[in-house]
TORTI-722185 format. One record per residue (C-alpha): x, y, z negated. Coordinates in steps of 0.2 Angstrom, whole numbers. Each point is the difference from the previous one (the first is absolute). Example, Ala and Ser with C-alpha at 12.3 -4.5 7.8 and 13.67 -1.06 7.14 Angstrom:
xx->62	yy->-22	zz->-39
xx->6	yy->17	zz->3
***
This chain:
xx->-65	yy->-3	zz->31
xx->7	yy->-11	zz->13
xx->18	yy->7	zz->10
xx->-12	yy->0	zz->15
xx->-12	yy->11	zz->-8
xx->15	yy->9	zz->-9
xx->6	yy->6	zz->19
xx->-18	yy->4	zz->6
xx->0	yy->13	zz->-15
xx->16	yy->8	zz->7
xx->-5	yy->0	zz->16
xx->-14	yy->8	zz->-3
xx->6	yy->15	zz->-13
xx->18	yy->3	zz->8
xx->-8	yy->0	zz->17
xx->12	yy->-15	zz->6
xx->-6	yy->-14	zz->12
xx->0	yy->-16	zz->-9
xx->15	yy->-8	zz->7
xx->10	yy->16	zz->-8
xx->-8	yy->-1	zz->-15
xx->6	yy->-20	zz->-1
xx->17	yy->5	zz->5
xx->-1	yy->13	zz->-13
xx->-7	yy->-11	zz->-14
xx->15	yy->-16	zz->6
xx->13	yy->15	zz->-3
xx->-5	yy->6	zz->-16
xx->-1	yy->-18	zz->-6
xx->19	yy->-3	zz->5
xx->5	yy->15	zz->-7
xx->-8	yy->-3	zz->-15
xx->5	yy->-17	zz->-1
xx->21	yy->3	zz->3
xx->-3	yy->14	zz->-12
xx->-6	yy->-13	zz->-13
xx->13	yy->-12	zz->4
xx->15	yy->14	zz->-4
xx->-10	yy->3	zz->-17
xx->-3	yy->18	zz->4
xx->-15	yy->10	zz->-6
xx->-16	yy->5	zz->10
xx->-9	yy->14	zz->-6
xx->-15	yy->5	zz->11
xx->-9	yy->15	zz->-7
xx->-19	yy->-1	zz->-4
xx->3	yy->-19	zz->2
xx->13	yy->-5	zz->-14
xx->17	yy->-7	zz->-2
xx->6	yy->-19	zz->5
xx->17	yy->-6	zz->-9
xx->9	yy->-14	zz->-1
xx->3	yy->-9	zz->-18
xx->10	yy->-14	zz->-6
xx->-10	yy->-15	zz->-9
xx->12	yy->-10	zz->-11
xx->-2	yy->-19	zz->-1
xx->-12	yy->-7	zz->-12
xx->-5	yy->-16	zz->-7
xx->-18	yy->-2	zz->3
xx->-14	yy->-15	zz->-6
xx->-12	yy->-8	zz->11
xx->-16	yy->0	zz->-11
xx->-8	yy->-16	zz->8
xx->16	yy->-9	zz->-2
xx->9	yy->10	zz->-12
xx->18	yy->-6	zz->8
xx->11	yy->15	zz->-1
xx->4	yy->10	zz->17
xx->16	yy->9	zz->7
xx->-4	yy->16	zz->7
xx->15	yy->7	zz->10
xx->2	yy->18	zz->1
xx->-6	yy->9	zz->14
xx->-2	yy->19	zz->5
xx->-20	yy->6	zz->3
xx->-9	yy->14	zz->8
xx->-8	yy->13	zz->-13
xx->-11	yy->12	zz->3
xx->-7	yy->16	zz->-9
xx->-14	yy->9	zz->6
xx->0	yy->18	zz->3
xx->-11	yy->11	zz->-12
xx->-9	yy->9	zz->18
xx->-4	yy->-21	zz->3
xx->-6	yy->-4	zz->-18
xx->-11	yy->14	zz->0
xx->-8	yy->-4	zz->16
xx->-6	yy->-18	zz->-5
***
């Protein structure tokens, strides 16, 4: 699903015009985004839960090359999905 197709389906079950519905969509991105940024948790019930974890540095091999790699650490998005959403699929 493309974001313009994400804002027609809004529009179209909240009974929103599509240029609501875009602003709608921009702010939830922010605000999910800055949330992300501070580390916090997002829990969206029948959805699931987003988190931010920590992923140490690591040494990895390139196995073409097989020269050994320097991964830094970094934090990455995780995401669990809500039973209600498992079941559905």
């Amino acid at each position: 699903m493309t974001k313009k197709e994400l804002v027609n389906a809004i529009a179209n079950d909240a009974g929103l015009s599509i240029k609501d519905s875009g602003k709608a969509l921009n702010a939830f991105v922010a605000a999910f985004g800055k949330a992300m940024k501070k580390g916090e948790r997002i829990q969206l019930p029948g959805m699931g839960t987003f988190t931010v974890n920590k992923r140490s540095a690591r040494v990895v091999r390139n196995p073409r090359t097989g020269a050994k790699l320097n991964v830094p650490a970094k934090k990455v998005v995780k995401f669990k999905a809500a039973p209600a959403l498992n079941k559905g699929l």
